[in-house]
VEXLUM-756523 format. One record per residue: residue in three letters; z, x, y of N, C-alpha, C in turn. Coordinates in steps of 0.001 Angstrom, whole numbers, plus 500000, padded with zeros to 6 digits. Example, Ala and Ser with C-alpha at 12.3 -4.5 7.8 and 13.67 -1.06 7.14 Angstrom:
2
ALA507800513190494310507800512300495500507800513200496700 SER507080512850497750507140513670498940507870512900500030 
# end
This chain:
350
UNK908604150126832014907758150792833000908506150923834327 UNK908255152436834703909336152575836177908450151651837473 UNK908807151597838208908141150167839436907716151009840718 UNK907962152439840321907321153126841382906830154566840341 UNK905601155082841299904434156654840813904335157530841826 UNK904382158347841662904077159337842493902501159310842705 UNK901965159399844141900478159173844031900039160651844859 UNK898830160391845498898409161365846128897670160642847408 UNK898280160762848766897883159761849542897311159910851064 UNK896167159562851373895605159935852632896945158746853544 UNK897296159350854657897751158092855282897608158568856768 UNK896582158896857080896260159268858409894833159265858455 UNK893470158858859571892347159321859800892412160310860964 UNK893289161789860309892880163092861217893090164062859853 UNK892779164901860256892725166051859547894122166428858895 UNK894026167018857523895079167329856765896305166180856570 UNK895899164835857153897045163886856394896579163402855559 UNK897051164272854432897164163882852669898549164680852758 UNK899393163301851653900796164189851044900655163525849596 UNK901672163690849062902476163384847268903571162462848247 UNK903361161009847571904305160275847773905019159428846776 UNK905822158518846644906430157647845548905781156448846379 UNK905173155692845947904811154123846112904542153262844978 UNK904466152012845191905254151129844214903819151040843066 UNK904343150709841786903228150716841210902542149238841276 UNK900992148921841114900332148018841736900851146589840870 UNK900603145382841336900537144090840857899335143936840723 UNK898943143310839143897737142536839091897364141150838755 UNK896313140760839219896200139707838947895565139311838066 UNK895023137536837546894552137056836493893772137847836387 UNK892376138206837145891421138733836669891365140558836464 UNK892960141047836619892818142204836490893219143024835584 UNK893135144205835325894066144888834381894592146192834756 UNK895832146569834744896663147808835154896200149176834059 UNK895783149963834327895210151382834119896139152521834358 UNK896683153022832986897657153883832945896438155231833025 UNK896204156052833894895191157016834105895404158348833219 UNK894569158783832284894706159762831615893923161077832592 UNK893248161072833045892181162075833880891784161006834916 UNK891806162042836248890815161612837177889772163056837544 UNK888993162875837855888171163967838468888225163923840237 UNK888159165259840226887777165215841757886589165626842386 UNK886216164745843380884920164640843659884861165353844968 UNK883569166350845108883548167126846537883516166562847759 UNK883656165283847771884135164445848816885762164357849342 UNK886346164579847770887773164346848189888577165326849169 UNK887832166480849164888449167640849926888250167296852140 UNK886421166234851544885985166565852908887006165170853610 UNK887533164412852675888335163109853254889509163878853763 UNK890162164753853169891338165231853320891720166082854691 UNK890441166938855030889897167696856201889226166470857272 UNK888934165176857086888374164490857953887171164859858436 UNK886396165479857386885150165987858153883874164717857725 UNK884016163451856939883218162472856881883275161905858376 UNK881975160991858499881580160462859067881993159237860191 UNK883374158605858823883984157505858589885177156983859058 UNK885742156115859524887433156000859138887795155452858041 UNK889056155204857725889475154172856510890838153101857181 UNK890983152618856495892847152130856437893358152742855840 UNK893938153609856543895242154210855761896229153722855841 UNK897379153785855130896907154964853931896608154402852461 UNK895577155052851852895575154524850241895547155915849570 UNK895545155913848513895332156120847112893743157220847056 UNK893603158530846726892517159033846897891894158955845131 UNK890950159146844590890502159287843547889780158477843122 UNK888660158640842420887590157449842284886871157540840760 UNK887121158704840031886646159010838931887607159261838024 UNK887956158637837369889141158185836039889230157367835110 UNK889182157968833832889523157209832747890720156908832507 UNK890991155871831513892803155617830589892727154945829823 UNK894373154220829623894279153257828965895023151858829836 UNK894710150728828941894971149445829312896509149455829313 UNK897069148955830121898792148832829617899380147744830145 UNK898510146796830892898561145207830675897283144113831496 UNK897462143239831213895973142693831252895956141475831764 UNK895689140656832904895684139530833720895520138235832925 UNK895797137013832883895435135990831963894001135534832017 UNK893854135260832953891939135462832627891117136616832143 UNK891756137359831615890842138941831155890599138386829984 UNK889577138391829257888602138042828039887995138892827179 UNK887522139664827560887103141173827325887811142448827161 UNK888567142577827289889204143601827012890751142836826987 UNK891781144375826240893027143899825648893796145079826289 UNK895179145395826198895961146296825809896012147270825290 UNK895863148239825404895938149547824393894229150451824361 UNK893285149186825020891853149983825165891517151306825895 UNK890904151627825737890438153112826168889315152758827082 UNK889518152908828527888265152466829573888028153255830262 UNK887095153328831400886326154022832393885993152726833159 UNK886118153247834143885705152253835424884674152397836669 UNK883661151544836722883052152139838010884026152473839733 UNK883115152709840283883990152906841513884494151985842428 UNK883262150426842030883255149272842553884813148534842838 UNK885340148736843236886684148054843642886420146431843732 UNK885606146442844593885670144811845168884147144932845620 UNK883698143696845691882374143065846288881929141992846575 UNK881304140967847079881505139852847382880721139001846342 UNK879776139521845520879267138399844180878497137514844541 UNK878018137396845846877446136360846450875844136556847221 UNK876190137646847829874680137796848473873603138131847868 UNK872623138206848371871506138200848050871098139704847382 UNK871955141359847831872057141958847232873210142234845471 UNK873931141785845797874930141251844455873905140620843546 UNK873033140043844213872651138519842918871322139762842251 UNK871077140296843080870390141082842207870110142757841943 UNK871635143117841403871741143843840452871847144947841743 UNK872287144619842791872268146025844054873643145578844796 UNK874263145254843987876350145058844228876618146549845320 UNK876339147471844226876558148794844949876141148903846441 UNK875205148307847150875296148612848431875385147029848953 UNK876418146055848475876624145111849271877661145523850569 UNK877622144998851438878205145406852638879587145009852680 UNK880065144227851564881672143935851334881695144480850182 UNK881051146036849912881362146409848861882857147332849357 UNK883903147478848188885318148226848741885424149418847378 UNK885459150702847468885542151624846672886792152336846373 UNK887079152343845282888168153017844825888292154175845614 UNK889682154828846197889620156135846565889090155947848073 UNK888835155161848861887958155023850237888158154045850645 UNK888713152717850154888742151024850936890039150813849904 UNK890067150993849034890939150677847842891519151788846887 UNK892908151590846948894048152403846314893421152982844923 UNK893332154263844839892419155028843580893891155496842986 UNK892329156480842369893590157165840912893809158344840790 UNK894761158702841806895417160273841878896928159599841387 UNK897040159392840562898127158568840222898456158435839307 UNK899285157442838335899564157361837354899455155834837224 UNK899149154807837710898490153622837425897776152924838347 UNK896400152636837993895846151726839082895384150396838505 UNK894884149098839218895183147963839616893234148046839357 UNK892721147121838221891019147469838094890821146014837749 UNK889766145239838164889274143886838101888435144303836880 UNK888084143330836105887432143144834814886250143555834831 UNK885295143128836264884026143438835886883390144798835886 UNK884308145449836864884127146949836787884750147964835576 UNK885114147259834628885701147862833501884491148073832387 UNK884293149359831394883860149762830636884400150545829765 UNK884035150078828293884861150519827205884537152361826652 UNK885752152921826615885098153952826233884552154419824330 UNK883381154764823911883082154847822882884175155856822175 UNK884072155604821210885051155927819876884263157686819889 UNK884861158707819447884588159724819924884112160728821172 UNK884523159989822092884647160856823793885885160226823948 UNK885879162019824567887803161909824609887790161259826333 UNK888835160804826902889208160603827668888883160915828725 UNK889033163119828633888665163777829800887213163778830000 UNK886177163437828853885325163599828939884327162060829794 UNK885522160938829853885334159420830018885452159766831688 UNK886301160150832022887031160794833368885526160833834383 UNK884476161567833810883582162214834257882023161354834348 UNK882135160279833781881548159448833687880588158744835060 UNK881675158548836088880727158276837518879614159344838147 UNK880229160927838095879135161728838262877800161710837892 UNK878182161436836167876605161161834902875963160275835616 UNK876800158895836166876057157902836211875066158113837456 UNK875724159222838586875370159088840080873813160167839880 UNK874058160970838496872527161591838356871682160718837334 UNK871951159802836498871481159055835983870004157778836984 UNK870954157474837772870570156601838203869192156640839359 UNK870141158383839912869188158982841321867802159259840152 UNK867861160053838939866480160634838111865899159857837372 UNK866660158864836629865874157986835688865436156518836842 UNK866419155946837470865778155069837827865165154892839540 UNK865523155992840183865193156186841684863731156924841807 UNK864073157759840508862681159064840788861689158786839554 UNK860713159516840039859581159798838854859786160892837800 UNK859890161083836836859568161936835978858991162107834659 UNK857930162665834363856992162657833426857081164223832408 UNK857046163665831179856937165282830863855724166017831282 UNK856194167243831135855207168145831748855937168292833264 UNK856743167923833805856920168224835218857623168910835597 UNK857534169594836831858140170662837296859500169971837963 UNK860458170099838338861464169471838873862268170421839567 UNK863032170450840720863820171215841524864707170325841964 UNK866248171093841266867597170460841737868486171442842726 UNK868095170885843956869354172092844708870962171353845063 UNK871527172570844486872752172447844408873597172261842768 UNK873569172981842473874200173528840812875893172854840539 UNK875864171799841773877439171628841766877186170607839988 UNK878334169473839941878489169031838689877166167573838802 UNK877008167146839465876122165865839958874989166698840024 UNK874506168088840383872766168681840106873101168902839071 UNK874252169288837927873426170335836666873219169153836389 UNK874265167947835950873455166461835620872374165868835923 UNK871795166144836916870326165498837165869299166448836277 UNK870083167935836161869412168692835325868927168308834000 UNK869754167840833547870049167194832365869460165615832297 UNK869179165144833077868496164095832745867074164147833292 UNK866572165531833782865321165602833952864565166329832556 UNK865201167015832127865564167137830661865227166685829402 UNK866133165891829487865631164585828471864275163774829037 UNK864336163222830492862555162777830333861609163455829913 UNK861483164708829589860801165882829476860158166727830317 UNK860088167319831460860518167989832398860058169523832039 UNK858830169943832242858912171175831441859774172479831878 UNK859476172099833818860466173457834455861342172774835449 UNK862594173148834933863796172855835749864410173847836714 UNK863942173761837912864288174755838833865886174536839240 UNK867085175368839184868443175061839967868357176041840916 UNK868908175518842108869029176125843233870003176910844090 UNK870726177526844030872391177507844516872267178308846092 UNK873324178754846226873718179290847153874411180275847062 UNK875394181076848034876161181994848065877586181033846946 UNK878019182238846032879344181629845438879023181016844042 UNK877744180760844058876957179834842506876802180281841693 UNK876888181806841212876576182070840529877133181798839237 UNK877949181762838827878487181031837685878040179586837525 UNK878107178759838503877432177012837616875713177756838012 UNK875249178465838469873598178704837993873696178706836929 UNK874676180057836157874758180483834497874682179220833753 UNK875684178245833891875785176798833403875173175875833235 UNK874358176011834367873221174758835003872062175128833617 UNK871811176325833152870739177187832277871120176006830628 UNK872669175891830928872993174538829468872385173282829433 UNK872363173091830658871917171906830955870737171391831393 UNK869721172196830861868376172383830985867946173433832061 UNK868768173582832960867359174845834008867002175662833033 UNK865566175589834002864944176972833000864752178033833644 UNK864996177881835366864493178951836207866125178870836851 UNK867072179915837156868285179433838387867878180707839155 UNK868091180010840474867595181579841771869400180525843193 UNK869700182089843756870054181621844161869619182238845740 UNK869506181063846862868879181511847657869379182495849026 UNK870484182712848303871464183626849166871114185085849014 UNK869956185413847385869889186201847634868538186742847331 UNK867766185480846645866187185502847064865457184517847501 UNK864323184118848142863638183379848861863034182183847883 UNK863722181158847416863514180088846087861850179879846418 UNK861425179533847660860091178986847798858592179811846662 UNK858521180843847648856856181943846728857335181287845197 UNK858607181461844821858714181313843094858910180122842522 UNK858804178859843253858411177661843197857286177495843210 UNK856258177888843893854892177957844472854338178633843455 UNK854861179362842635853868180386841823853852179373840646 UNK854696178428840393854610177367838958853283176968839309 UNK852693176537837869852314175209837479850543175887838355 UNK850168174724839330849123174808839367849198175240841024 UNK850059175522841792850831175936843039851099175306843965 UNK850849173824843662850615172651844699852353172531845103 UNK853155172978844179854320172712844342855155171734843611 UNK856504171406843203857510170795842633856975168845842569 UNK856994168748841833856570167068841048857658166151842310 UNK858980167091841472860102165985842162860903167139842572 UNK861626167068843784863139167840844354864065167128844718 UNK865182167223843619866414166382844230867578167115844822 UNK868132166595846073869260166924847209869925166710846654 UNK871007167197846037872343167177845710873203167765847214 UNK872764168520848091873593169718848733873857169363850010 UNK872110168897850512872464167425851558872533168351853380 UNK872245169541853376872542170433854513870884170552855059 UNK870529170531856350869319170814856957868233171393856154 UNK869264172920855950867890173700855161867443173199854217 UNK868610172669853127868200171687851897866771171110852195 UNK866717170053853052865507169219853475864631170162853730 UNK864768170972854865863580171873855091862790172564854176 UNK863756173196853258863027173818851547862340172287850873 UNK863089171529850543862368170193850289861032170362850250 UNK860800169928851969859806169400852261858779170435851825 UNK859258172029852151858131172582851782857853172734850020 UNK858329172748849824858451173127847901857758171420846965 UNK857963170721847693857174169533847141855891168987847381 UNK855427168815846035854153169321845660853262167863846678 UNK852318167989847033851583166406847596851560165229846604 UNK851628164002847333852109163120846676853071163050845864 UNK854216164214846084855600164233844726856848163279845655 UNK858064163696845314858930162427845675860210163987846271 UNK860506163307846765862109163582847050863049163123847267 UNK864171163250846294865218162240846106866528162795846661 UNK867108162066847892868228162943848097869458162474848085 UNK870041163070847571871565162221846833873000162836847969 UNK873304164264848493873936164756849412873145164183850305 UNK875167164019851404875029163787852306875237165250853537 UNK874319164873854343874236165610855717874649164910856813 UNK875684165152857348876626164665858865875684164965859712 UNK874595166003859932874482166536861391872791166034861255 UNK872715166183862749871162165609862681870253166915862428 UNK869261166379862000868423167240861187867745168307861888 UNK867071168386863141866778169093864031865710169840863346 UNK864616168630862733863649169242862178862603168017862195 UNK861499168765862447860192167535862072859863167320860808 UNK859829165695860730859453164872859118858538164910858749 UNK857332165479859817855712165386859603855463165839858167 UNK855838166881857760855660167153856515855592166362855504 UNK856245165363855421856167163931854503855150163262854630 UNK854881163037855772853530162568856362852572163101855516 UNK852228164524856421851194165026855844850542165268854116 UNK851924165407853350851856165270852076851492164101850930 UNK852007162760852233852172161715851714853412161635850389 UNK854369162283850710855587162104849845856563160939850203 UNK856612160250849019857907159576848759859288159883849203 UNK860535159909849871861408160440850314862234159361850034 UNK863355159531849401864264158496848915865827158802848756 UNK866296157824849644867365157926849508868013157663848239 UNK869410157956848070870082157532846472871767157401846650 UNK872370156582846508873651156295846601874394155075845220 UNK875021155486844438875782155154843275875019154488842071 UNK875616153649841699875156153171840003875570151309839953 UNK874851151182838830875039149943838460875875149704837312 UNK876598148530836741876874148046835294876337148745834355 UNK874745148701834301873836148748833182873915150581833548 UNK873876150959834565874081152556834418874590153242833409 UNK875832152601833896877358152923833038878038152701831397 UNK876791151858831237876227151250829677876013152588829361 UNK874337152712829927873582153852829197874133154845828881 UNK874700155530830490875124156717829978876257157127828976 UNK877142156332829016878247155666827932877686156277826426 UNK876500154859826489875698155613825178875311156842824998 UNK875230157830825685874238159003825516875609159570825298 UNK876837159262825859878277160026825476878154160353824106 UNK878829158644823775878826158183822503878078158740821161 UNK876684159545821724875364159764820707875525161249820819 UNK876330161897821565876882163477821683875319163853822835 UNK874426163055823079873343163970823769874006164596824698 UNK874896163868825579875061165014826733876981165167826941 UNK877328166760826597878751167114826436879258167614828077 UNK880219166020828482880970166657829900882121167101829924 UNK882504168048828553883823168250828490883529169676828886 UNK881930169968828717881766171794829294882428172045830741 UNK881828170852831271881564170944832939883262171272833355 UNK884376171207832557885770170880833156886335172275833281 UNK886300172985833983886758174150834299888385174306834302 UNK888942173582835311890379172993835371890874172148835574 UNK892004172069834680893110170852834253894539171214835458 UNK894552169919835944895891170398836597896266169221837189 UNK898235169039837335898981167756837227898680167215838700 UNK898546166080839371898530166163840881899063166464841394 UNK900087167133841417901384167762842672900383168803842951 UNK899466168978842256898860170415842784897202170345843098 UNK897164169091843754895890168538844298895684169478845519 UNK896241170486846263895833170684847084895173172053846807 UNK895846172621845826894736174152844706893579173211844355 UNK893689171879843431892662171622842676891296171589844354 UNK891716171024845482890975170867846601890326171925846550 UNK890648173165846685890382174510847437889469175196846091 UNK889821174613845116889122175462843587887733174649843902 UNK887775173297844485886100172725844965885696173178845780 UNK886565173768846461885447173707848506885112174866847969 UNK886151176096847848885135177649847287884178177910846221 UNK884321176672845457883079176987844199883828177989843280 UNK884892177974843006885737178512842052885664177307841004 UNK885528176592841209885484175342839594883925174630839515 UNK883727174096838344882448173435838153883143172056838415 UNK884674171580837854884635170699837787886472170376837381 UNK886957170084837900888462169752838287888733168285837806 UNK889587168507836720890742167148836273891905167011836744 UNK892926166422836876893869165973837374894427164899836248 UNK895732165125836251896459164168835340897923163640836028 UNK898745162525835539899850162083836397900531163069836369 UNK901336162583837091903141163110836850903955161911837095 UNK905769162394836513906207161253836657907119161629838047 
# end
């Protein structure tokens, strides 16, 4: 094994410092195991890290990428569970402290020493990363790799629809934003049984609307070029949408929200919005709606959806539009921000 990879590396908090560099490949320890990366995905975050338009700083410089499968290609002396040569997926969980009072029960994901691959900790735009045991998951025997790759998205609509939100069959449901994380919520509003699946898009959508129609919508409008609300309002009994989930995360998003959801329904919002809202909440009020935030997955997430891989219910090898080596992360960037891809892989180089 060569002792240095070519990675893909933020090493600045300003705008446009990301390059392709050679840095050394990682050391692990007892409890870890080294991850030769077959696919990473890129997530519509990775573009906005790269532009500096989050919220946030980091330490730079690390390692960008947070969604990747591989294989094992060596394994710490305390590793128990897994071997050499396995086929895994990993949550995003880098590090966490195991101790508090959120850790102890089953809410790791928003412990406050939580450290994320790709954002606190060296990810996988790369060709090997450095993964602690407990965040490791095996991939089932028939899903390929690229399809393992894709796995954190499933889990991030998994978690926001089955276990954040309500859904009953018979219900009307509205997902705005057709990117790869709404057609998935699509899809798991879907399977609860869900009778009308509204997708929502924007200017540029029209192709993942077409897509989103696989993945259960039954209605796609996009509102760039008709008014989504009257034809929300005309479902069902007209009170309005059961549940609406934010994937898109922008003012108007909320503002359609609030109006399109039905009294007493929920709204679950998974996009993030930087800017302040410059809108009154009364509407929640007055409706008495649920409004809920939603941010990542658990262990047991990453089980399930695993299984539903494994059982063929739900195929994420559609969603992969393009394949391409990382030297050319900065096309794969630009194929996300314009909505030219549903969904972008990335593989090493040497």
């Amino acid at each position: 094994m060569k002792t240095t990879m070519k990675a893909v590396v933020k090493y600045e908090n300003k705008a446009n410092a990301t390059e392709l560099r050679e840095v050394p490949v990682p050391e692990i320890g007892p409890g870890d195991v080294l991850v030769e990366v077959a696919y990473v995905g890129v997530c519509g975050t990775d573009p906005h890290m790269h532009k500096n338009t989050v919220l946030f700083n980091f330490n730079c410089p690390f390692i960008l990428g947070h969604e990747f499968a591989g294989t094992i290609v060596q394994a710490g002396k305390q590793i128990s569970k897994f071997k050499v040569a396995d086929r895994i997926t990993s949550e995003t969980h880098a590090d966490y402290c195991g101790h508090c009072s959120l850790c102890r029960t089953n809410n790791y994901h928003l412990c406050r020493g939580r450290k994320g691959f790709g954002f606190h900790v060296d990810g996988a735009f790369t060709r090997y990363v450095r993964v602690p045991e407990r965040s490791l998951h095996r991939v089932p025997d028939g899903v390929s790799l690229k399809a393992a790759s894709l796995t954190e998205p499933l889990c991030v609509a998994y978690k926001s629809v089955i276990c954040n939100s309500t859904v009953n069959p018979g219900d009307t449901i509205v997902v705005i934003g057709p990117g790869s994380i709404g057609v998935l919520c699509m899809k798991m509003a879907q399977l609860c049984g869900a009778s009308e699946i509204v997708a929502i898009g924007t200017q540029g959508d029209d192709s993942r609307l077409e897509l989103s129609k696989q993945y259960g919508a039954t209605i796609a409008i996009n509102s760039s070029k008709q008014d989504p609300l009257p034809k929300i309002m005309a479902l069902g009994d007209g009170y309005g949408a059961d549940l609406i989930v934010d994937t898109a995360g922008a003012n108007e998003t909320l503002k359609l929200s609030m109006a399109a959801v039905r009294p007493n329904g929920q709204i679950t919002k998974i996009g993030w919005g930087p800017k302040p809202v410059n809108l009154s909440l009364d509407p929640l009020i007055a409706k008495s709606v649920t409004f809920k935030g939603h941010f990542s997955h658990t262990w047991d997430v990453w089980e399930k959806c695993l299984t539903l891989m494994g059982k063929g219910q739900i195929d994420l090898e559609q969603l992969v539009t393009h394949e391409l080596p990382i030297d050319k992360w900065e096309e794969a960037f630009e194929l996300v921000e314009t909505k030219k891809a549903m969904k972008v892989v990335m593989t090493p180089i040497d």
